[in-house]
C-alpha positions as CSV (number, residue, x, y, z in Angstrom):
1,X,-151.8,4.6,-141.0
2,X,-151.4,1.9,-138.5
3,X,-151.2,4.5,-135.8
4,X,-154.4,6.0,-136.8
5,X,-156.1,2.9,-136.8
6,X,-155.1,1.8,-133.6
7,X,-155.9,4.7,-131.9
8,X,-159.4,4.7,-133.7
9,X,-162.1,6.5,-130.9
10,X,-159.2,7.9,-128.8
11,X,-159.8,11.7,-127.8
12,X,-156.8,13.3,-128.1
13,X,-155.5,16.9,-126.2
14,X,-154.5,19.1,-129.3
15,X,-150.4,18.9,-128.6
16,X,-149.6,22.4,-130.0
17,X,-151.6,23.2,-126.4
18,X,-148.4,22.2,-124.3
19,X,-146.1,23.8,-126.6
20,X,-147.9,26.9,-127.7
21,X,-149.8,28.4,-124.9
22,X,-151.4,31.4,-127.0
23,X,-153.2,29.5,-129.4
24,X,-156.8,27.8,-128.2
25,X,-157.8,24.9,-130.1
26,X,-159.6,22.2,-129.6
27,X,-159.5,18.4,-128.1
28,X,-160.1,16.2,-131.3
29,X,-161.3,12.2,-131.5
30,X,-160.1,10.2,-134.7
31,X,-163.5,8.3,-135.5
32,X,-163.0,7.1,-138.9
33,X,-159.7,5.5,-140.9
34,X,-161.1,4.7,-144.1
35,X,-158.5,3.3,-145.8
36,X,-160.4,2.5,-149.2
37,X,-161.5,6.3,-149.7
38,X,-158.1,7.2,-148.3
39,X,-159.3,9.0,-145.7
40,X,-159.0,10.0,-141.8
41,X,-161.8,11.7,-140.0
42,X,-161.6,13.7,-137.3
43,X,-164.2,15.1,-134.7
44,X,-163.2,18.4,-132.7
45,X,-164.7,17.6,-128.9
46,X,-165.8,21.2,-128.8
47,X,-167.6,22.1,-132.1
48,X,-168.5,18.7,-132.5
49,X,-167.5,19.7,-136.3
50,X,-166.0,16.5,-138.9
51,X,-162.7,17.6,-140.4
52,X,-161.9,14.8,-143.2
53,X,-157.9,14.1,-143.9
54,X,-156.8,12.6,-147.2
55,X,-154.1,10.6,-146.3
56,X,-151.7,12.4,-149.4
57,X,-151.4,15.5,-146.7
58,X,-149.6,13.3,-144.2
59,X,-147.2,11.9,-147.1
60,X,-146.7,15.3,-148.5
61,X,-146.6,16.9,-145.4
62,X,-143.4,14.3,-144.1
63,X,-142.2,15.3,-147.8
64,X,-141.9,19.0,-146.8
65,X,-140.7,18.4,-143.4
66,X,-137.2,16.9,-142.3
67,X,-134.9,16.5,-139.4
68,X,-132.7,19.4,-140.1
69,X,-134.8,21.9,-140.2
70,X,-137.9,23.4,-138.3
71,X,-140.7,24.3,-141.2
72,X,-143.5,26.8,-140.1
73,X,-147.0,25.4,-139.8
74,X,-148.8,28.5,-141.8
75,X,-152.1,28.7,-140.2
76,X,-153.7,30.8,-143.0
77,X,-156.9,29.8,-144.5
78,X,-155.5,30.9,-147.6
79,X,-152.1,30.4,-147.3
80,X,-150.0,32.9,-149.5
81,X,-146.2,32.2,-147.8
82,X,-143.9,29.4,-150.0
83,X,-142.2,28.6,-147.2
84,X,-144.8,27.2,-145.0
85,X,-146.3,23.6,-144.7
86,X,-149.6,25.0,-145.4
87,X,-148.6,26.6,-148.4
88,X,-147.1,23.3,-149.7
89,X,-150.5,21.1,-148.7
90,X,-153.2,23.8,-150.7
91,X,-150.6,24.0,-153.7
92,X,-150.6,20.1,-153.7
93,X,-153.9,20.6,-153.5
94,X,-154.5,22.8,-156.2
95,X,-152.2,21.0,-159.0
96,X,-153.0,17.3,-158.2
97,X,-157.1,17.7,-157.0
98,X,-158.3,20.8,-159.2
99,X,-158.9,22.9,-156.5
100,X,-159.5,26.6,-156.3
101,X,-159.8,26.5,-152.5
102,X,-158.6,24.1,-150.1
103,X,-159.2,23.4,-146.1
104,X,-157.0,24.7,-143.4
105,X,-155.4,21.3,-142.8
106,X,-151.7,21.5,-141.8
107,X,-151.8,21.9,-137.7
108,X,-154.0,19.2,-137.6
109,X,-151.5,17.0,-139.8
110,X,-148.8,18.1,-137.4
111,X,-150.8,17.4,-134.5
112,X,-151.1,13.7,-135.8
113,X,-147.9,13.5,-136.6
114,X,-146.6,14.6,-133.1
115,X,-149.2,12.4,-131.1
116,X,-147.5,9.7,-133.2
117,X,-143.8,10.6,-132.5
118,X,-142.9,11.1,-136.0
119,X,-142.1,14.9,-135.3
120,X,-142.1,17.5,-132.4
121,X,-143.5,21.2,-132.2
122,X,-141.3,24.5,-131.9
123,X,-140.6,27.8,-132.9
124,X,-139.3,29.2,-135.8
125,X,-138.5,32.8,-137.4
126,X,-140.5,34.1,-140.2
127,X,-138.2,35.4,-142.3
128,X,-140.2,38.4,-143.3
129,X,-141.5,39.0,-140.6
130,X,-139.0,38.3,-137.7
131,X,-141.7,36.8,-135.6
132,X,-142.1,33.6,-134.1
133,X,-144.1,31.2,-135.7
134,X,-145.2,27.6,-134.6
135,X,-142.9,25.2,-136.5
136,X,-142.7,21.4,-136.9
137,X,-139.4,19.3,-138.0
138,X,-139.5,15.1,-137.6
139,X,-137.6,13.5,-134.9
């Protein structure tokens, strides 16, 4: 957390934008690091829209990812794939806060975490699928 607050009122270029070219997101600003709520707030430049982060998804989040293998984000609103970060925040989610539905959250984790050199951005296979998914891993 001592990242976040130190970089309190920074805008920040999404970092999946370097790495992934064929996704557009937005810049984002961290404007709030309440630490008594447990909380990070975050304001997408574009939208101007508030996106609060409980600071459990960055714990569970490095929980789910390590430095031997590359985990896929899972960008679904409604994530449905066991294998993906995503999938591992809403279920978290779901068992520990009572919720039914739960907010997009993890490529904005991973963008936080990146920024702050805990992990790095790549590639990885669905294995379904075959395709190419964005994946994180720590450093």
């Amino acid at each position: 957390m001592d990242w976040l607050r130190l970089n309190l009122d920074k805008t920040f270029e999404f970092p999946r934008k370097n790495k992934f070219k064929e996704i557009a997101a937005q810049d984002f600003k961290i404007i709030e690091v309440n630490e008594e709520k447990g909380v990070v707030k975050i304001r997408f430049m574009g939208s101007g829209t508030i996106l609060p982060l409980e600071f459990w998804r960055f714990d569970k989040a490095l929980e789910v990812i390590s430095k031997d293998e590359w985990v896929r984000l899972g960008t679904r609103l409604m994530a449905d794939d066991p294998s993906t970060l995503e999938y591992a925040l809403q279920e978290y989610a779901k068992k520990h806060y009572s919720r039914k539905a739960d907010t997009k959250t993890a490529p904005h984790i991973c963008d936080i975490l990146v920024l702050s050199g805990i992990a790095q951005y790549d590639y990885a296979k669905n294995p379904k699928t075959k395709r190419k998914n964005q994946a994180v891993k720590k450093i």
